[in-house]
N, C-alpha and C positions, 0 to 999 in steps of 0.2 A: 400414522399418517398425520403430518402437519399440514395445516390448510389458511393461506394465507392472502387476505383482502385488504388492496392498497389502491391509493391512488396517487398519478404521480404529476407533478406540472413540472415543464421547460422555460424560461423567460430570456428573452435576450434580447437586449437595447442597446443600442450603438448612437454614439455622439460622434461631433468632428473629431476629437483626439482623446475619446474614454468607449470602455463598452463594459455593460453591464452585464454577467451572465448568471443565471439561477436555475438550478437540478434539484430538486426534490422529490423524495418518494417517503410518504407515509400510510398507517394504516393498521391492520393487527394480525394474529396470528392465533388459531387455536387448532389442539391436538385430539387425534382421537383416544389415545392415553388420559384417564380419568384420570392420574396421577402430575398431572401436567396443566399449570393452569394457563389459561389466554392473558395473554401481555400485547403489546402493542409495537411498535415497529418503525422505527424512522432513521431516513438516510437525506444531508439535506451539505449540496455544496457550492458556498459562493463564491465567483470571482468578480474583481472588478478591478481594471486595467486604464494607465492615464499613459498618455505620448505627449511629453510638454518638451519643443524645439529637443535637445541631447537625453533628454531625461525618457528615461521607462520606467513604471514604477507599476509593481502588483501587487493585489491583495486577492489572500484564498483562505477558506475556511471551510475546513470538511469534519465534517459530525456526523455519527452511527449511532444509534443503540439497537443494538443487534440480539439475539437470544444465544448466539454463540459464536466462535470465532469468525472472522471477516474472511479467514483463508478457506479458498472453497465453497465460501457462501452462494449460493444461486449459481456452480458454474456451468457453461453451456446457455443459460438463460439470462435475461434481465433483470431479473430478479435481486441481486444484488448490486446491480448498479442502479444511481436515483436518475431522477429526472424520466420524459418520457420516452426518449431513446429514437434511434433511428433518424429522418430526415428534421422531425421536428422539432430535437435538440441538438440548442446550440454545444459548441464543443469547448470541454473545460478540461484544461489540462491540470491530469492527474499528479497527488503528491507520490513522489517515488520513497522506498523504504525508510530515506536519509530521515524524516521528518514525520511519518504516519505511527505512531507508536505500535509496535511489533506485535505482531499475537501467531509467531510461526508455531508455538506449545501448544499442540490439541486439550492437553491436560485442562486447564484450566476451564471452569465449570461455571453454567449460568448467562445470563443476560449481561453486559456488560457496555458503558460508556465511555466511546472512543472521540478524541476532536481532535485537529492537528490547523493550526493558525501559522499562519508566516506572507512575512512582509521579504518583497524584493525590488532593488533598485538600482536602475542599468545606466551609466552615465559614458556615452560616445563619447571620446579621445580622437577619436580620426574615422575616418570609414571603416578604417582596418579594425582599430582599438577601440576598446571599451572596460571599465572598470562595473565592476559588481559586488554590492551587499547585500546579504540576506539575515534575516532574524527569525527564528521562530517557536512557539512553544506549543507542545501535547500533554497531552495525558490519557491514563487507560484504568475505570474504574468498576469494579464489579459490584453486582448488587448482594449475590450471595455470600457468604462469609468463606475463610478457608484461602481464597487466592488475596495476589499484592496490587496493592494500586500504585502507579508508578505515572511519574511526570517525567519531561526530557525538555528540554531548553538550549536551543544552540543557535551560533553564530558563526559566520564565513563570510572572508571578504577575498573577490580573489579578481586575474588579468587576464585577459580575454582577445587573443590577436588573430584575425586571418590572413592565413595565408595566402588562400585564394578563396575560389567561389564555394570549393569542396570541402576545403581543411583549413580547420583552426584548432589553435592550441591553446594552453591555457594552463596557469597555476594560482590553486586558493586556499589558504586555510581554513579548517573550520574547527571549532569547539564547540563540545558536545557536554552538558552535565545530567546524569541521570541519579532520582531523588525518588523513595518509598517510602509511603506512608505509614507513621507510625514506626521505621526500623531506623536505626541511627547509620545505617548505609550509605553514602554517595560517592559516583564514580564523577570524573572530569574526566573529559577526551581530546589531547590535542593531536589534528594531523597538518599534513603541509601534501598534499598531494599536486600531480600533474595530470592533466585532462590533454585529451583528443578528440577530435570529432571529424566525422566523414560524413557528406550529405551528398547523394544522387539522386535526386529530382527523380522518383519514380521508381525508384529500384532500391537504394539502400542510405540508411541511415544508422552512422555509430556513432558513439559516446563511449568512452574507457578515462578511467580517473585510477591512481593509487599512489602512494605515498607514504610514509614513516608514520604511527601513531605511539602516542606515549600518552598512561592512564596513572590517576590518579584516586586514590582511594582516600576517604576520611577515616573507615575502619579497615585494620589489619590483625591478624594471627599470627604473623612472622616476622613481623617487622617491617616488612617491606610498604613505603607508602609507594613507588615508582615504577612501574614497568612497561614494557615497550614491546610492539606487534607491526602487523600492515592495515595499512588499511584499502582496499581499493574494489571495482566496480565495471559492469559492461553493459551496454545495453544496446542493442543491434534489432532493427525491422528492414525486412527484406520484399520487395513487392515483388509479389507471381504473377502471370495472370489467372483474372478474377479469384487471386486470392493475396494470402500471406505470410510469412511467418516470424515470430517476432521471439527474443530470446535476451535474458536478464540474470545478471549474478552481480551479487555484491557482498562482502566479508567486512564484518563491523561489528562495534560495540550496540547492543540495545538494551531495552529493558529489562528482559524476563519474559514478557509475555503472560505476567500474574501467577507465576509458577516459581521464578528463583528474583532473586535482587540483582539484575543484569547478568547480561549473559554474551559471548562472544557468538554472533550468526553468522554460519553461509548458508545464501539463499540463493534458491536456481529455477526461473521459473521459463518453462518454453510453452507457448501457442501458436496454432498455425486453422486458418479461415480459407475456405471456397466456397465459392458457387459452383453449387451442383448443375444446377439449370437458373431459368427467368426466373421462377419460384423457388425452389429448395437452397439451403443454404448451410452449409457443416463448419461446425469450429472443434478442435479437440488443442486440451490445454493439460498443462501438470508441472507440478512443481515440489520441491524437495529441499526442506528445511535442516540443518544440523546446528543445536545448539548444545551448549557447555557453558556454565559456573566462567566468571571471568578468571583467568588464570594467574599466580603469581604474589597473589595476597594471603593465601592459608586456606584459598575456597577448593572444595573439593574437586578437583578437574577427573575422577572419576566417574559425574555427572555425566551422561550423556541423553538428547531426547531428538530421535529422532522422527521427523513427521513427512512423509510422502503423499501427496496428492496429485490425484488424474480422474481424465472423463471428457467428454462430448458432450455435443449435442444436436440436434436438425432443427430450422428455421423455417417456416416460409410463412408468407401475408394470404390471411383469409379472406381479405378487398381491400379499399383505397386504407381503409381506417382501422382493419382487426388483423392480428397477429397470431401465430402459433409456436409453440418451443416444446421438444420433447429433449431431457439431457437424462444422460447417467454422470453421477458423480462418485468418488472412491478416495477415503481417507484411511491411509495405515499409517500407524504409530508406535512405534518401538522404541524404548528409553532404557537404559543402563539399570542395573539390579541395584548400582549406590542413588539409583532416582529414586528408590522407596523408601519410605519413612514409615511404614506400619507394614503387619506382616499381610496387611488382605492386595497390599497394593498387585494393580494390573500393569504387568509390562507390556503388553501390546493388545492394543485395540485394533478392530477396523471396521469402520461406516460405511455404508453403502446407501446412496440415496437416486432414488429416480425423478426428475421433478417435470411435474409437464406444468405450463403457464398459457392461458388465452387472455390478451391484451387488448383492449380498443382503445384509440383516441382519436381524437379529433382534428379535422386539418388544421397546419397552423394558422393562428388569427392573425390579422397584420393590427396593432393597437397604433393609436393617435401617437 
């Protein structure tokens, strides 16, 4: 039994043409396994957003140190996300896979520090048009020995046209460099992809990108420093009544995950929310990772790790200010026989976690 006490604050300020917003949750964590020591715990994301005449510009910054990986953490509960949730936080939009350094490899053992920075900036052309750059850097480092610390660093500047109210289209480059500590490893990523997008006020929201990728290696076994893949991406929310469902896949170069020196992912995550009633509230979520050694440099593409996660959970408020969460969560993991390097290794795990959370906070304050 892990037993976890946090506490978490929401802040958000709004100016004529900027707004501040801040989600944190810290705290600590200790087990009833004597073999397991107590560590601490913090999840903390800033945004802060300027509207100057054509210009938009963002800044976000999302930082973890987690005791194990992010995928599946707290799911069905709050507990993995920061801040204090519900009516009283503000709303910070999330980095999507492009940019959060990867941890789909259950493998990978220990506490570990996660942060993902990046800058965006949106400059109006016409009502229609708009141009966009972005920049930004992660990394992913563990405290225990045995896994890889890995950084990622990339750029994209790409065109931005509506068509109408619904659909717009769009094309961007981005480059992607991924760099592990201590190994003379690094990958470069170029793509040129094409985006879509569909928005209905109420009912559905898409986004689809893909495009040509060609990767670049400083170390090879064969000779080959060049080779070439896809790259591309979907992400669709669906509005029900009093509920939703929302569903995500994207094929790309990442890290690793602290397990290999990058690795080619697809990732596929579906979740769907209702209200049961005034009170009770159900979410059930799962997702399904497939990673491989990047292909075409001498790296083993016999590598394979695969990671499966699913589970629920029931919601409902115990009065104006307290909360309740009961979730099941379920991780399986299954990886290729050329993913062991010793003879004890385990090809397939599976977790099972029940978490219940009671939450109180405070109404929001309105500050000076």
């Amino acid at each position: 039994m892990n037993n976890y006490v946090l506490g978490n604050l929401s802040l958000l300020k709004v100016w004529g043409r900027s707004q501040l917003a801040i989600n944190g949750s810290a705290g600590g964590y200790f087990s009833s396994d004597s073999t397991q020591s107590a560590d601490s715990y913090e999840q903390l994301v800033v945004s802060q957003s300027f509207q100057l005449n054509r210009w938009q510009i963002q800044l976000l910054d999302q930082f973890s140190y987690l005791p194990q990986t992010s995928i599946g953490f707290g799911g069905g509960t709050g507990l993995g996300v920061p801040g204090a949730g519900g009516s009283v936080g503000p709303v910070i939009p999330g980095l999507g896979n492009n940019y959060v350094p990867n941890q789909s490899i259950y493998a990978a053992q220990g506490p570990r520090y996660s942060n993902a920075s990046i800058i965006q900036t949106t400059y109006l052309l016409s009502p229609r048009a708009s141009v966009t750059l972005s920049g930004s850097y992660g990394f992913l480092s563990f405290v225990d020995p045995g896994n890889v610390d890995n950084q990622m660093a990339s750029g994209t500047a790409g065109y931005n046209y509506s068509l109408s109210r619904q659909d717009t289209l769009g094309i961007f480059y981005q480059f992607s460099s991924y760099h592990f500590s201590g190994q003379p490893e690094a990958y470069g990523n170029h793509s040129v992809n094409f985006a879509y997008g569909r928005k209905l006020p109420g009912h559905l929201a898409l986004q689809a990108y893909g495009g040509p990728a060609f990767t670049t290696s400083r170390v090879s076994t064969n000779g080959n420093t060049v080779t070439h893949g896809l790259n591309f991406g979907l992400n669709a929310n669906r509005g029900l009544r009093r509920g939703g469902v929302t569903v995500g896949y994207s094929h790309s170069l990442t890290g690793g995950s602290g397990i290999i020196n990058g690795s080619t992912a697809d990732i596929l995550t579906v979740g769907f929310n209702h209200d049961l009633s005034r009170l009770w509230s159900a979410q059930v979520n799962g997702s399904y990772a497939h990673n491989k050694p990047i292909d075409g440099f001498g790296t083993s593409a016999a590598e394979t790790f695969n990671t499966w996660n699913f589970g629920g959970g029931l919601n409902r408020p115990l009065s104006r200010t307290a909360s309740l969460g009961i979730a099941y969560n379920a991780t399986v993991t299954r990886y290729s026989s050329a993913s062991c390097t010793t003879g004890s290794c385990n090809l397939g795990q599976t977790y099972n976690y029940v978490t219940i959370t009671i939450q109180w906070h405070a109404r929001p304050l309105v500050l000076p």
